[in-house]
C-alpha positions as CSV (number, residue, x, y, z in Angstrom):
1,X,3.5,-23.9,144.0
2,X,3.4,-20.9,142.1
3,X,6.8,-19.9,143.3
4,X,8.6,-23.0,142.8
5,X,7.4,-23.2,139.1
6,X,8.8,-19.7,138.6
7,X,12.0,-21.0,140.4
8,X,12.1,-23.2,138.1
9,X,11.8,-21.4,135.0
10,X,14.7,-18.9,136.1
11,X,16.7,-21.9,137.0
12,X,16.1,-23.4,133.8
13,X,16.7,-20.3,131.5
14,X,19.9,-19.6,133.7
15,X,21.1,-22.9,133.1
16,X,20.3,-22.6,129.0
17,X,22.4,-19.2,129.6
18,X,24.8,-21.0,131.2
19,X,25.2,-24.0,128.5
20,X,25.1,-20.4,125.8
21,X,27.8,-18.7,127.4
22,X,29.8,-22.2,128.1
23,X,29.6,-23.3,124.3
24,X,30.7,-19.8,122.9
25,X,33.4,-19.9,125.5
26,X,34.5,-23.5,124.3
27,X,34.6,-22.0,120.8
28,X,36.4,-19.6,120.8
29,X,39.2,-21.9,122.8
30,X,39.2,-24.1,120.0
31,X,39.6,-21.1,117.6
32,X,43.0,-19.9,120.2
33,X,43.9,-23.3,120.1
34,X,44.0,-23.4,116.4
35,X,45.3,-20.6,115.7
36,X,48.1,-21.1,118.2
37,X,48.6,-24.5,116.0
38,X,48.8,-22.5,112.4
39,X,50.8,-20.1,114.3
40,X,53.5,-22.8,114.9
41,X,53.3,-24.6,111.5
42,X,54.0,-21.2,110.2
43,X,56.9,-20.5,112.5
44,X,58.1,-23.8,111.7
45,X,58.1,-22.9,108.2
46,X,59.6,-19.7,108.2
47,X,62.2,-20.9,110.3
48,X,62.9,-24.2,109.1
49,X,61.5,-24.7,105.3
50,X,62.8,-20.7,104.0
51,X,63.0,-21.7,100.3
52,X,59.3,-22.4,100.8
53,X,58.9,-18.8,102.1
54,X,61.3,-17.7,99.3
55,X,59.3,-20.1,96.9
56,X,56.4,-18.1,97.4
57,X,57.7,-14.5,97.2
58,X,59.2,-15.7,93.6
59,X,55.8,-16.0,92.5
60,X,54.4,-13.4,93.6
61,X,57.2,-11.4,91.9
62,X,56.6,-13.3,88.6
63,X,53.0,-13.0,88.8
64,X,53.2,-9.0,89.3
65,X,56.7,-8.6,86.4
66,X,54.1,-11.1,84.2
67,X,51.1,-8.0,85.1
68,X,53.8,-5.4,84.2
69,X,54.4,-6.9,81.0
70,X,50.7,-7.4,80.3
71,X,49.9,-4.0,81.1
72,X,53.1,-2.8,79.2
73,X,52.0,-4.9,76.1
74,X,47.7,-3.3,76.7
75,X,49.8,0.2,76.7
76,X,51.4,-0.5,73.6
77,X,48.4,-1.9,71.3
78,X,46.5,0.5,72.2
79,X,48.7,3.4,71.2
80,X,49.5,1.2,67.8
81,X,45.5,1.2,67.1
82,X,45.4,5.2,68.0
83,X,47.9,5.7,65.5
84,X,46.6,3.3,62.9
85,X,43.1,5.1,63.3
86,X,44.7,8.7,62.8
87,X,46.3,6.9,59.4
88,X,43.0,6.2,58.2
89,X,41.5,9.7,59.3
90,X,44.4,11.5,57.0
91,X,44.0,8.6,54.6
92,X,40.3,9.2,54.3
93,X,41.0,13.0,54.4
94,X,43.2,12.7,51.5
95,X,40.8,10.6,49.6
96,X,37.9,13.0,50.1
97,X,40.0,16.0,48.4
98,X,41.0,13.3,45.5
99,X,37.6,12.7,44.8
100,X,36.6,16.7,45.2
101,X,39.3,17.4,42.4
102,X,38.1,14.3,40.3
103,X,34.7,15.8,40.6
104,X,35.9,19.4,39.7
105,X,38.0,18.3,36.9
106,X,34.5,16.1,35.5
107,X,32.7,19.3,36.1
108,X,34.8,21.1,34.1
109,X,35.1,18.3,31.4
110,X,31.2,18.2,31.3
111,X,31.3,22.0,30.5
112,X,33.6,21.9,28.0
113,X,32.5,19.0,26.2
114,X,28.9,20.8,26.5
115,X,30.5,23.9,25.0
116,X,32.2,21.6,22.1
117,X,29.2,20.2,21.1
118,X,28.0,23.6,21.0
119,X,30.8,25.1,19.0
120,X,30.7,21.6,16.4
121,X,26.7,22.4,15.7
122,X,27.4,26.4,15.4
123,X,30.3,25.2,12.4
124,X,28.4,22.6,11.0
125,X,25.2,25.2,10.6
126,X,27.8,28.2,9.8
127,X,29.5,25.3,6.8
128,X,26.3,25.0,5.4
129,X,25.6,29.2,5.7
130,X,29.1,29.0,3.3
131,X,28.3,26.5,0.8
132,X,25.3,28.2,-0.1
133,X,26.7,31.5,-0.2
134,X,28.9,29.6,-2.4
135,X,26.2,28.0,-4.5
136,X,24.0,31.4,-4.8
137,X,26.9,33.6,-5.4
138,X,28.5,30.9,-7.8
139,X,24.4,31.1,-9.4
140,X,24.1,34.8,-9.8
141,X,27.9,34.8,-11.5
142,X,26.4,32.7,-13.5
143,X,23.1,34.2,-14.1
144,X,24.9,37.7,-14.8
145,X,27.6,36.5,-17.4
146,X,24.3,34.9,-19.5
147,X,22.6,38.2,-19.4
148,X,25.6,40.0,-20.5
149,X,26.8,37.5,-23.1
């Protein structure tokens, strides 16, 4: 018994290998057998339907001149913005000196208009030093010509 239910089983699992190996085999004829049908269509078409053929290629060569151009126009936008940005960098160089000068020239108003004010109160102090050597000298001129009159 034991050997006829091991039989079995080794019958059995050869025949599952058998059905394994049978439905890969069928598959891959059906694959062959499709492939040997797209083969054909396309035979047919290169043969018989060549503006179809050509139909595609002008795509394809529109689609890649239509890349060149984008990649031409990329190229070109980019080296515009490069050059705008090195405007702005001398621009902003430019500007910085225009304000270092304004800031000298302010400097150097500030100074002097310090030094003015300085010069305005040393007058206004030596005026009044002058009027009353004025006033005193014009008093003792006065003061002498009573004692000798």
């Amino acid at each position: 018994m034991r050997c006829l239910g091991r039989k079995v089983e080794q019958l059995s699992e050869e025949v599952d290998s058998l059905k394994e190996t049978l439905d890969r085999n069928s598959l891959r004829q059906q694959k062959r057998i499709l492939e040997a049908k797209e083969r054909a269509e396309l035979f047919e078409r290169a043969n018989g339907e060549s503006s179809h053929v050509l139909r595609i290629f002008d795509d394809e060569a529109q689609a890649m001149q239509s890349a060149r151009s984008s990649s031409r126009m990329l190229e070109e936008a980019y080296e515009t913005g490069v050059a705008i940005l090195h405007k702005y960098a001398d621009q902003r160089d430019r500007l910085k000196s225009a304000q270092r000068k304004a800031l000298d020239v302010l400097n150097t108003v500030g100074l002097s208009n310090s030094v003015l004010k300085l010069i305005e109160r040393r007058h206004r102090v030596d005026k009044w030093i002058a009027y009353a050597g004025m006033i005193i000298t014009i008093v003792v001129m006065i003061v002498f010509w009573r004692l000798t009159h």
